[in-house]
C-alpha positions in Angstrom: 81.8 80.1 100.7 84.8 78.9 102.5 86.5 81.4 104.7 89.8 80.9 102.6 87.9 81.4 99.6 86.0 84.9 100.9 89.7 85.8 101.9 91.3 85.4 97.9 88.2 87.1 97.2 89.3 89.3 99.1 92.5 89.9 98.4 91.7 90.0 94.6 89.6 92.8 95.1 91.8 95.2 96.9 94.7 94.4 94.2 92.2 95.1 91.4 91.5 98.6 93.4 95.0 99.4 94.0 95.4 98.8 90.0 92.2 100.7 89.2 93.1 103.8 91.0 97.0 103.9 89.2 95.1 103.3 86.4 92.5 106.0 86.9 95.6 108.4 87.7 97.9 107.4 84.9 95.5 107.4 82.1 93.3 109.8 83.8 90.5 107.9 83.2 86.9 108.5 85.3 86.1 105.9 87.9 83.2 105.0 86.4 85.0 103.6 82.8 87.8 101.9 84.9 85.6 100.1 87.0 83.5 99.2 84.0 86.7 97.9 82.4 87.6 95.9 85.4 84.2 94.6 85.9 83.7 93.4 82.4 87.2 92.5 82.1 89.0 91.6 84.6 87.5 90.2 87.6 85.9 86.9 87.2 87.9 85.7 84.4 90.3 83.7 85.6 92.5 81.0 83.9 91.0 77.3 83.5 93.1 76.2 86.6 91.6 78.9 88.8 95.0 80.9 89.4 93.2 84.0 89.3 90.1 84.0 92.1 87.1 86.2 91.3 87.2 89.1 93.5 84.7 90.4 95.8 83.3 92.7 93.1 81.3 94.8 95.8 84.4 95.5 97.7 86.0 96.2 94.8 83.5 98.9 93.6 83.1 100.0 97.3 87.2 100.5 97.4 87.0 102.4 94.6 84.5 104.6 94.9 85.3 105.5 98.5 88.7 106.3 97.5 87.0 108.9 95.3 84.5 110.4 97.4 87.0 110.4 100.6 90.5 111.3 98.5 90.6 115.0 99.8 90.7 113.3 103.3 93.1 110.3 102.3 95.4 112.4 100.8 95.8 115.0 103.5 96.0 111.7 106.1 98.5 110.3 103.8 100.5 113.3 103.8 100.4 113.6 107.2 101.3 110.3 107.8 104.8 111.7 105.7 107.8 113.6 106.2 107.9 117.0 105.6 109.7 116.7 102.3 107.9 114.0 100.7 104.1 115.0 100.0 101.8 112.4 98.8 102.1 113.9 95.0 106.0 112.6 95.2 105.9 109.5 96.1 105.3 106.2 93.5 101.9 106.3 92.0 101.4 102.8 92.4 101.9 103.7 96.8 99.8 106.6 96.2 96.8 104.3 94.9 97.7 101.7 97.5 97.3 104.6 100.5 94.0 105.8 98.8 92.6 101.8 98.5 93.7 101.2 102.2 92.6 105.0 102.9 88.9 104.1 101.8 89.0 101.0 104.1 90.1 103.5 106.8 87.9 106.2 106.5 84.8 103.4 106.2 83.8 101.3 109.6 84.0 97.5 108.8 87.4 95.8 108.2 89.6 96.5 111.5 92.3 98.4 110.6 95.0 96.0 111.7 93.5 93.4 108.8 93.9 96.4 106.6 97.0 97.5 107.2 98.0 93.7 106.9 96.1 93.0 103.6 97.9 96.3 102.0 101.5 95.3 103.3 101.1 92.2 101.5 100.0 94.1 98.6 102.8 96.1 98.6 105.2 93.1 99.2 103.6 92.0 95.7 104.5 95.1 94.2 107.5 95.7 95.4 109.2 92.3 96.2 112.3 94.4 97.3 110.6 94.5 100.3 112.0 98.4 101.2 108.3 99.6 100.3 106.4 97.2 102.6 107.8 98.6 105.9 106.9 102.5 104.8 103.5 100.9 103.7 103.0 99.5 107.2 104.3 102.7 108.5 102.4 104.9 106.6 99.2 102.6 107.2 99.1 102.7 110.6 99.5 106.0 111.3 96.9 106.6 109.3 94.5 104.1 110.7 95.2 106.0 114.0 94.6 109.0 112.9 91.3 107.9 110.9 89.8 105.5 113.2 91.5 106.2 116.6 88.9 103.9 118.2 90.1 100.3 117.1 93.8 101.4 119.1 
């Protein structure tokens, strides 16, 4: 596979995660159906012209599932990565699942946490093409990437 290719791969995976976990949140819906739902589908079934790249369906799964397991500890990073005012369970839902995808990446050796903060600032930036959101995204990221993995700084 061609490195650009294992990057859109990638990239689709951590979107379908950050859409997973809103979904998950909104509909309150286990992880287990969503990712079912995703697996069967979304990923992998792109248009005829390709427009839509398979994801990396084990770092999908893996996204979501640690986001699950480690929320607790996302959450309370998260918050601390906040002002005082502004708690994690006031802030847009579709942040909140970015900061628990990117959180899971965190809390998980692997991906160095300047590539994640990166991959979820471009994430945002598709989100929110106002652009406002991506700088508190990077903000919020990296604090929490030094808090979570104070090694890679």
């Amino acid at each position: 596979m061609k490195p650009d290719e294992k990057r859109a791969r990638s990239a689709a995976a951590r979107m379908y995660a950050v859409q997973a976990l809103f979904q998950m949140e909104a509909a309150g819906t286990s992880a287990d159906r969503v990712l079912r739902e995703f697996e069967d589908w979304r990923i992998g079934t792109g248009d005829e012209d390709g427009q839509n790249p398979e994801a990396d369906s084990r770092l999908f799964r893996r996204l979501v599932d640690d986001a699950v397991t480690w929320q607790s500890k996302i959450d309370q990073a998260t918050d601390r990565a906040l002002v005082a005012k502004w708690p994690i369970d006031r802030i847009d839902p579709v942040l909140r699942a970015l900061f628990r995808a990117g959180g899971a990446e965190l809390v998980t050796p692997g991906t160095p946490p300047r590539v994640v903060i990166s991959q979820y600032v471009a994430l945002a930036d598709a989100f929110f093409p106002e652009g406002r959101e991506t700088k508190f995204v990077n903000a919020v990221l990296d604090h929490m990437a030094r808090e979570l993995r104070p090694e890679a700084f």
